[in-house]
N, C-alpha and C positions, 0 to 999 in steps of 0.2 A: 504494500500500500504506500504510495507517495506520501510526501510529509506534507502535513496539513499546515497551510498559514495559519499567521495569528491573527488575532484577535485586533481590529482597526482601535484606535486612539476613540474615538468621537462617533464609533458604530460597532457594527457587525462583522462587515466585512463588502470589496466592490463587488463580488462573484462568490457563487459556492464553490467548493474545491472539486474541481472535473465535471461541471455540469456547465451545462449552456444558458438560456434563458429561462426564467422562472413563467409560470402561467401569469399574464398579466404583464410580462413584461417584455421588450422588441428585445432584439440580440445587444443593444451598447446596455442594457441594463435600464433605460428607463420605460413611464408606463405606455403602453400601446392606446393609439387613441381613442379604440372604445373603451377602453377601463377609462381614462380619461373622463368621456362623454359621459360614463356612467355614473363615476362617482361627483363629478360636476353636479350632477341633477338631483342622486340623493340626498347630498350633503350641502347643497349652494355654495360648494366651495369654488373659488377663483385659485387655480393653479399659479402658485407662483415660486418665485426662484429664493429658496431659505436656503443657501448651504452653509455648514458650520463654519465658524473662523479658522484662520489657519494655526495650525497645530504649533507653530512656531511664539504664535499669541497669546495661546491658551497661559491665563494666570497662573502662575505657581511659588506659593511661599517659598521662603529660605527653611532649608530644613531646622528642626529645632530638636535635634536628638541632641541630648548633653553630651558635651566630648566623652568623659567617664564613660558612658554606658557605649557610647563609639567604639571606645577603644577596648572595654573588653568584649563586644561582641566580635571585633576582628580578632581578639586573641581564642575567643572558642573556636571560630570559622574559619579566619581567613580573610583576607583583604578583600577578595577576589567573589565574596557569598555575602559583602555588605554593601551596598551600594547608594550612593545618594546622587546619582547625576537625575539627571533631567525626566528622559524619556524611561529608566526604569520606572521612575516614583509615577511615571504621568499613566503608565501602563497598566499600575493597580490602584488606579484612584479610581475606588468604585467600583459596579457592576454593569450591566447593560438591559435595567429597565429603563421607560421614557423617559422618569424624571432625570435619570443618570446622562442618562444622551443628550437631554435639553440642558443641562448643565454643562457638560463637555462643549458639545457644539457653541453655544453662547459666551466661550470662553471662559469657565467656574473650573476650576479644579480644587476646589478647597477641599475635599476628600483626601485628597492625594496623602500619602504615607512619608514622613520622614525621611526611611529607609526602606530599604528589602533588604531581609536576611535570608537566607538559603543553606538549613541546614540539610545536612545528611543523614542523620542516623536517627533514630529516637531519643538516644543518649544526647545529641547535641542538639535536639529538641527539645526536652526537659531542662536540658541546663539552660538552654537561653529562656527558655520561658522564668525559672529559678530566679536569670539576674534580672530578664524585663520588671518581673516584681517587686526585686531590692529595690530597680534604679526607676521604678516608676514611670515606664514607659507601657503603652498599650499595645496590645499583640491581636494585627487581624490576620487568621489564616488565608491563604491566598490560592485558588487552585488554577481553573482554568478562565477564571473572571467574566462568568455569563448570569449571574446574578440579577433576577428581575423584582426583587421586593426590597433591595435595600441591605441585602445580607454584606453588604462587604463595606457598611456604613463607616464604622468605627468610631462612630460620636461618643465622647467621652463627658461626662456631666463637669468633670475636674479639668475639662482642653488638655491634659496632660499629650506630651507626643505618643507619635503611633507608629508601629513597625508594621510594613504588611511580611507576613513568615510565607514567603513562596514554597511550594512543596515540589517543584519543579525536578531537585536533584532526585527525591525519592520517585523513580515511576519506572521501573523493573519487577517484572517477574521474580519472586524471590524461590517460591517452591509450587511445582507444580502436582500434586497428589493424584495422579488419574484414578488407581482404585477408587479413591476415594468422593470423586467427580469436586475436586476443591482446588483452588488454587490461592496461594500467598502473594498479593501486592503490594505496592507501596501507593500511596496515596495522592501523590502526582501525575501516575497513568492515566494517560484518556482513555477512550472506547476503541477506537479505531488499533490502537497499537495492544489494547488488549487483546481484540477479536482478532487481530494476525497471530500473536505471537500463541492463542490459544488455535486455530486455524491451522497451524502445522501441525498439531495434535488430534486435528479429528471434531474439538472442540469447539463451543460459542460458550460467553454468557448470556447477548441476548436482549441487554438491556439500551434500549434506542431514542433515549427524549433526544427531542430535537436540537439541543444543547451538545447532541453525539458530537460533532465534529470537535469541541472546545472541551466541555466541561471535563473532568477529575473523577477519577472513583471516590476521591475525601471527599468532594465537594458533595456527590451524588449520597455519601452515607451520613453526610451533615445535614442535607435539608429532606430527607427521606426521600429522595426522588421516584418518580415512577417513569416510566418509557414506554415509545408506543404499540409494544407487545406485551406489555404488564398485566391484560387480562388475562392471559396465556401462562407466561411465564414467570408473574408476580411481579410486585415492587419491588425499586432495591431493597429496601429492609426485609425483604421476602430470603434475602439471597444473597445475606450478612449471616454469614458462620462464627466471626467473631473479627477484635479489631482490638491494635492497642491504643487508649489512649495519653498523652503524654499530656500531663497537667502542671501548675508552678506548684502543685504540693507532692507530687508525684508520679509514676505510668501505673497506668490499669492496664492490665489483660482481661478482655471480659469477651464471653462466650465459651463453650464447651461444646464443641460439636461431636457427636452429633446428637447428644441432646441431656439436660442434666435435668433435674427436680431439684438442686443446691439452693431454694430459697426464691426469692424473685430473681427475675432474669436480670442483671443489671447492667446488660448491652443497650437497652433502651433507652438508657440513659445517657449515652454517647448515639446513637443513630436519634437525629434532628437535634442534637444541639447547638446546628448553627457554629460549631465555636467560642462557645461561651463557657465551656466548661472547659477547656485546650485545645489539644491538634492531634486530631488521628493521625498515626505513622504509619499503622498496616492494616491489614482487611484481609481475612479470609471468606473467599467469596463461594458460592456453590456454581458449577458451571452441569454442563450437560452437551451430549451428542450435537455436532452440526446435525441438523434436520436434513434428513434423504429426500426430501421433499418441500417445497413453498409452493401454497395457490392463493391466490389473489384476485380476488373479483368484487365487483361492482355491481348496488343494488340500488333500489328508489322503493320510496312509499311515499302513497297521495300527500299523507299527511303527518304533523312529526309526533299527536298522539299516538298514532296507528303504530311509527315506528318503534316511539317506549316500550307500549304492549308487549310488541314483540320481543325486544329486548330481556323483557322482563320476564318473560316466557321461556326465552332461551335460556337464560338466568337461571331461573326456577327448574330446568330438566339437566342444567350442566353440561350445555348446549352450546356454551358462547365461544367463538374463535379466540384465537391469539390475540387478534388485532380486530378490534373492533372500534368503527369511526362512523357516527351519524350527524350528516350535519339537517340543523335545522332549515325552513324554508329560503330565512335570509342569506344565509352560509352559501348553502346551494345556487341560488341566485347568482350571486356575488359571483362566485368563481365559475360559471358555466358562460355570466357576461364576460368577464376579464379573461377568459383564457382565450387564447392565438390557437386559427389553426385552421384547416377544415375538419377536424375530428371532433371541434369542440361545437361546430356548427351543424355534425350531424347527429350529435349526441341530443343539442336542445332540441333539433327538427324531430328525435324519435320518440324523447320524453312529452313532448307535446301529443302525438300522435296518440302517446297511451294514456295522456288523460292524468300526467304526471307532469304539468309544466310548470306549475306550483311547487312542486313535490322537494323531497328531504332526501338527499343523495348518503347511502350507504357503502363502507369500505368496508369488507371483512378481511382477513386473512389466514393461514393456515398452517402450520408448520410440523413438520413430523414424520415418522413413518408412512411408506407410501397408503398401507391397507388401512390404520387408522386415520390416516388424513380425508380417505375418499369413507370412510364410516363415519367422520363427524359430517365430514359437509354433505351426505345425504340426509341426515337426520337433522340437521339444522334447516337445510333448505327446502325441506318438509313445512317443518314451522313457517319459516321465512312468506313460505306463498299462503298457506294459510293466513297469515296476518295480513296479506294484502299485498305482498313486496311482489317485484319484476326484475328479473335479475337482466343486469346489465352488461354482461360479460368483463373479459377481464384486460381489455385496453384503457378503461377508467379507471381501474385498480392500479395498474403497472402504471400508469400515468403520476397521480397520486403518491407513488412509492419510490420512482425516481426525485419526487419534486418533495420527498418529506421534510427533509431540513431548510429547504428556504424561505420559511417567510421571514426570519427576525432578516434575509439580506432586503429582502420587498420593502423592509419598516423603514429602510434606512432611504430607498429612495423616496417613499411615501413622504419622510419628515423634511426631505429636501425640497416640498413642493408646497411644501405647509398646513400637514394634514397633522391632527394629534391621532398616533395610534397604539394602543396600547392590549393589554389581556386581562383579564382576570379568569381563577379558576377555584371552583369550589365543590362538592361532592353532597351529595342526598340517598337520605333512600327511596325507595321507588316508589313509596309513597307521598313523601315530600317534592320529588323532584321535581314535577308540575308548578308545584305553585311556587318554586326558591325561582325555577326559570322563568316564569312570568314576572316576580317582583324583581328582580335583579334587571333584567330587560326596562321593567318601564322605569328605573330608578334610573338609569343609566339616561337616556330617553328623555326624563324632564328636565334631567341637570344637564345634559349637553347640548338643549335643542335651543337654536338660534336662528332669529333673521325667519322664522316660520319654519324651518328643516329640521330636521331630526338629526340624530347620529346614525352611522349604521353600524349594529349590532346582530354579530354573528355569531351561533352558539354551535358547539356540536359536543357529543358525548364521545370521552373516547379512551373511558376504562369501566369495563362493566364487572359489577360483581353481585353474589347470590341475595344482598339487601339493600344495593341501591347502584349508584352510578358516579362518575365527575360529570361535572358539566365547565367546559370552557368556552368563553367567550371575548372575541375580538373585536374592539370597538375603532371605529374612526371617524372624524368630526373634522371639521373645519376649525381649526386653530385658533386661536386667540392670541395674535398677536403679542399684545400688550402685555397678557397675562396667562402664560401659556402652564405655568407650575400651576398656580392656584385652580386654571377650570381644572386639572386632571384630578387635585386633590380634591374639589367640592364633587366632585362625580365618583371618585373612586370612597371617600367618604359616606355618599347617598349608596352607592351599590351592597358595599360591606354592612351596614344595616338592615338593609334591604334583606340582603341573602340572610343573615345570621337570622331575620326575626321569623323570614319563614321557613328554617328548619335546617339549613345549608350550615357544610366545614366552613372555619375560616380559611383555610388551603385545604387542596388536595395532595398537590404534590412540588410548588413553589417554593414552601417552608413558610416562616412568619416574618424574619428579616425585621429590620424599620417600620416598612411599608404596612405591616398586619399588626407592629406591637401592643399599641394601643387598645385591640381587640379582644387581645390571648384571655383575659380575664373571663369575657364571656364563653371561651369555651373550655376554659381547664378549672375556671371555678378559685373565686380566692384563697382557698386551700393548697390548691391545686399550685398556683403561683409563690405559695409560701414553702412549697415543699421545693421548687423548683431552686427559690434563691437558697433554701438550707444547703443543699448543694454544691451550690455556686460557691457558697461561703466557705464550704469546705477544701472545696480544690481549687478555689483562685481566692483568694481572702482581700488580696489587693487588689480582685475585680478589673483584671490588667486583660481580663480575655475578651474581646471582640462585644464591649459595653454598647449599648446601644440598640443592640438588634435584641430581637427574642423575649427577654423580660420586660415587664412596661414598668413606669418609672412610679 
């Protein structure tokens, strides 16, 4: 596998890595004039030219790491693993949610880290974290810096300085267990370099948020991640054998695979903490057989009741694919206008034809043994028509599964043209899901609607399980100039409300970050928060680990 760029200053990135143009987008990468046309008319937006300042402008303080703590952290590392120039610090200032963007772009880098330090080992993870705490500096872990809630904040209540702890040098294969279908990593691996170096072996893990290209396996066991085969093959936390943590009061080894009754589990405690509690160094992950097999196709139903039913149907028999993606009517719309092509032209001519031009576009997919693959997908696609659905064969699927990781590159030209476009994502059960996705919709909808237009708000569901579902949704509006922080926060405000009061997670699989803090209370319960800082208190006392994000204040 070629080596993946990085991660742009002020974005995502101009291209995806080995792919051509995204749906909605001509080959230089901007939007093609029906997308254009289209979002013109929903949105009354006037296209115009926003691009970010130049990277050479972007603000940035004078580091303020005290020489003492300077200098011994070159004496635990190395010269060469501390760093204070420019575009290191500019590199982990932050994550890549919109507010993080709109900040970068408008030239703000007040995020930005003192220094980066880059340890190696665990041992020179514990010790630095040890001396951050003498010497009163903050410690934000750092992985593949794709962060969309705020997780790589580092607000500190005391302004004390902040290190960001790149995990960069740890990202090798440490032991590979086939017996035992397990493998030992380090925490700075991405995806891509896992699934090869497990890929000579026969091997996948499996796990595919769209974040695959950038994101970290620490990152992914920090904020619980999920990926878009997680119905299939679980969440990360699904497929956490165990990990060490490295804290300023000490390292945990926690997990007993393959499986103990030792009390409560207290891996749990480290998977979603964000970094508040230290820095994972290793991960014993579970992996599993490359699949002999992938199918991938494309479904529709009239309507996006009709399609829950089903889901929940499928759900309830133990029926539901690997990959399962249903967008709502708007979703569907949206990208059936926006895509290029003549395929996308015969797709909406056939959906009309059956009475499905309205309709809620379905991605399933498949993976596995050849005789169980073609056993589930009859028994599914039993159901599937019974519920109403039409199956769409599988060039809309492959379509789709080429083009999974690009929208955060689509956001980036979106914000260049002056649109605000952002996500949120939250989870229900099949009961609730109905009406968290209608409130969350019209909350979005009254707080972003201007000049007579609406926003438009696309949802789709796209992890399903035996008591409910995620619901994610991607909004985009016409900017606000003037005040372009404040509408995303009076909207993303009215939405988290919205969701929480009718039954909805604060995340699914985001994490809490910054962006959700405020929240946590309502879903863990003041208890629930006092147990969390007991904790905290005990393995960071000087609250030197990654303050800001996760506990609210």
């Amino acid at each position: 596998m070629p080596e993946q760029p990085e991660l742009t200053i002020q974005g995502w990135g101009p291209t995806p890595a080995g792919a051509a143009a995204q749906d909605g987008e001509g080959l230089d990468g901007t939007l093609t004039k029906a997308a254009r046309r289209h979002l013109a008319r929903e949105l009354g937006w006037t296209p115009r030219a926003t691009p970010p300042v130049p990277v050479d402008e972007i603000r940035l303080a004078p580091s303020r790491l005290p020489e003492a703590a300077h200098t011994a952290l070159v004496e635990l590392l190395g010269a060469d693993n501390v760093r204070t120039d420019r575009e290191s610090r500019l590199r982990r200032a932050g994550g890549k949610s919109y507010l993080d963007l709109l900040r970068r772009r408008g030239g703000d880098a007040s995020d930005a880290p003192c220094a980066v330090v880059l340890p190696g080992t665990t041992e020179e993870t514990a010790a630095l974290l040890a001396l951050c705490s003498e010497h009163g500096v903050v410690v934000v872990p750092f992985g593949g810096g794709t962060s969309v809630v705020g997780g790589l904040a580092g607000v500190d209540p005391d302004d004390r300085p902040a290190v960001a702890v790149d995990l960069g040098r740890m990202a090798s294969v440490q032991v590979l267990d086939v017996p035992s279908s397990m493998v030992t990593v380090g925490p700075g691996m991405r995806g891509p370099a896992l699934e090869q170096a497990l890929g000579r072996e026969g091997l996948t893990f499996g796990h595919l948020p769209q974040s695959f290209e950038f994101a970290t396996l620490g990152g992914y066991a920090a904020t619980r991640s999920a990926g878009q085969a997680s119905t299939g093959v679980g969440r990360f936390d699904d497929l956490v054998a165990g990990l060490t943590l490295a804290t300023p009061s000490g390292v945990l080894e926690l997990g007993h695979p393959p499986a103990s009754a030792a009390g409560p589990d207290l891996l749990g405690l480290a998977l979603g903490s964000e970094g508040t509690l230290g820095v994972i160094t290793e991960l014993k992950l579970r992996v599993r057989p490359k699949p002999a097999v992938t199918s991938y196709e494309g479904w529709s139903f009239r309507t996006w009741p009709q399609g829950l039913a089903t889901l929940q149907n499928l759900a309830r028999h133990d029926l539901l694919p690997d990959v399962v993606r249903l967008s709502d009517a708007d979703e569907t719309r949206a990208n059936l206008v926006m895509a290029a092509g003549t395929g996308a032209a015969l797709l909406r001519g056939s959906l009309r034809a059956r009475g499905h031009g309205e309709g809620c576009m379905l991605i399933l997919g498949w993976e596995g043994l050849p005789d169980l693959v073609r056993a589930r997908k009859r028994a599914a696609s039993s159901l599937l028509r019974d519920g109403g659905a039409v199956r769409l064969g599988r060039r809309v699927a492959e379509s789709w599964r080429s083009h999974r990781f690009g929208a955060p590159y689509t956001r980036d030209r979106l914000m260049d043209s002056g649109l605000l476009v952002e996500t949120l994502e939250t989870a229900a059960t099949w009961s609730a899901l109905p009406t968290v996705y209608d409130a969350t919709r019209r909350a979005l909808r009254e707080s972003l609607g201007r000049r007579g237009h609406e926003p438009l708000v696309m949802s789709h569901v796209s992890h399903g399980y035996a008591t409910g579902a995620s619901l994610y949704l991607t909004v985009l509006a016409d900017r606000d100039d003037a005040l372009p922080i404040q509408q995303w926060l009076t909207a993303k405000r009215a939405a988290t409300d919205a969701l929480l009061a009718a039954g909805g997670t604060l995340t699914h699989h985001h994490a809490v970050g910054a962006d959700h803090r405020p929240w946590l209370e309502r879903e863990v319960g003041p208890l629930g928060v006092e147990v969390l800082r007991a904790v905290k208190q005990r393995l960071d006392p000087a609250g030197i680990c990654n303050p800001g994000v996760l506990l609210p204040d």
